[in-house]
N, C-alpha and C positions, 0 to 999 in steps of 0.2 A: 162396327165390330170387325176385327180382322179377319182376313182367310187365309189359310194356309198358302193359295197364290200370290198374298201381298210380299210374302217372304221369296226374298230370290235366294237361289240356293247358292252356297259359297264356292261349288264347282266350277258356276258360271265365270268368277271373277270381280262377281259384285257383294258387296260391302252389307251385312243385316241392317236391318233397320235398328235394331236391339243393340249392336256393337257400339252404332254411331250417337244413340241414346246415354249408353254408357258412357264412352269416349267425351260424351259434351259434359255429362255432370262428373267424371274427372277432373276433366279443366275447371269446370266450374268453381268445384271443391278445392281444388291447387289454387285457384286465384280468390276464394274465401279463405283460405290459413295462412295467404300471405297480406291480405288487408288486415287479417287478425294480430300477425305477427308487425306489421307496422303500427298498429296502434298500441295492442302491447308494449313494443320498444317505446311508443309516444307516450304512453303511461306511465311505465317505468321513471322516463325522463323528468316526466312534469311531477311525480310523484318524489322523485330525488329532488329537484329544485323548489318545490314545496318544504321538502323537509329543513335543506338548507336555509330558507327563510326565515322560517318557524326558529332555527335555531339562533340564527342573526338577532330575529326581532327580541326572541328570550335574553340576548347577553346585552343587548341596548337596554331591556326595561330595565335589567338588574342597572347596570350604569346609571343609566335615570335616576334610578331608584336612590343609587349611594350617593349621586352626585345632588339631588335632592335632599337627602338626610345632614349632608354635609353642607351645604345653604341653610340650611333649617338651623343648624349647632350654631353657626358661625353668627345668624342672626340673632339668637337666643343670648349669644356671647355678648356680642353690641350691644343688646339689650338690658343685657345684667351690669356692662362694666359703665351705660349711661346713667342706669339707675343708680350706682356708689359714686359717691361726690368724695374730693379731694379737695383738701380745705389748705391752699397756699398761703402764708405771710411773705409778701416780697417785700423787702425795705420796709414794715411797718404796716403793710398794707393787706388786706384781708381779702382772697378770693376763694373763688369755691366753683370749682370745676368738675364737670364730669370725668371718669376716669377714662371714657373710650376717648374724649378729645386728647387727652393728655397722651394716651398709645396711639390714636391715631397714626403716627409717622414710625414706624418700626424703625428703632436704631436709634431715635431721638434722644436728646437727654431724660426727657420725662419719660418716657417709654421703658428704657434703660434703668431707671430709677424708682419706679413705679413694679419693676420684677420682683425687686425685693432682695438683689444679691449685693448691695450696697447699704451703706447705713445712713439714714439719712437727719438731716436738725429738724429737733423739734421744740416748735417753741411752748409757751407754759400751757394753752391751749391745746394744745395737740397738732398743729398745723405745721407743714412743711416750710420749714424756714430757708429762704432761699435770698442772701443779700444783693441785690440788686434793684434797680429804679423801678417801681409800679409803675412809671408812667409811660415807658417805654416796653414795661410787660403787658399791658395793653394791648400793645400791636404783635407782640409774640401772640398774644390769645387770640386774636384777630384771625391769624395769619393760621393758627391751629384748626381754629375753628372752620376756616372756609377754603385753607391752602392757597390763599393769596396775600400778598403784600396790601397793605393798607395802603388804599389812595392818596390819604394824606397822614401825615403823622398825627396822634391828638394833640399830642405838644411836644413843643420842640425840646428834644432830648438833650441829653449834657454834652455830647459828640454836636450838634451841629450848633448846639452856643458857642460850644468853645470854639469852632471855625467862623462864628462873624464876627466873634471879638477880638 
């Protein structure tokens, strides 16, 4: 317990105990409000780049999202125009293809024809009459079907008889 003698008198030139009591939890206090105010600013910060995320990740999901629905249409599309068969008479000759092979190649003539802004022969059937060799639309269908040139020809067309004869 204190005595009044533990106290030096401020006439002396010395400093209360009670001042320097004070004095230290001033400082104290000044250097807790400025930890405070740095994590505060560190709050703020992380609390802004939070939110910025937050808001990146929400306009990707939506992307995701459409760009998803839009695979989904496109596939459903394939789906529908594999399932409608297209019944061609070439020369004589009776085929029956799917409609996505026949668009397959945008810009193609079957593609192009297949829109529907063209009028096309039909013959008593109902099928696309298209005068040319079956036997060399073969390797056109080939070639539809898989975007490659036939290895070999199935038979040899009127074009390469006529060159060995």
């Amino acid at each position: 317990r204190p005595t009044p003698e533990d106290h030096v008198n401020a006439d002396d030139g010395n400093v209360d105990d009670d001042d320097d009591d004070a004095h230290d939890a001033m400082e104290e206090m000044d250097a807790i409000m400025r930890q405070f105010d740095v994590f505060r600013r560190a709050f703020f910060d992380l609390h802004g780049r939070c939110r910025r995320t937050m808001d990146r990740l929400r306009r990707e999901r939506v992307v995701a999202k459409e760009r998803r629905e839009q695979s989904l249409r496109r596939v459903q599309e394939m789906q529908d125009a594999a399932r409608r068969r297209v019944r061609l008479n070439v020369g004589g000759v009776l085929f029956e293809v799917s409609e996505a092979v026949l668009k397959k190649h945008t810009g193609s003539y079957f593609s192009v024809l297949l829109e529907g802004n063209f009028s096309v022969d039909l013959d008593e059937s109902g099928a696309i009459f298209i005068d040319r060799d079956p036997i060399v639309f073969r390797d056109v269908l080939y070639y539809l079907r898989t975007g490659e040139v036939p290895p070999v020809p199935s038979r040899p067309c009127a074009t390469c008889y006529a060159a060995r004869v």
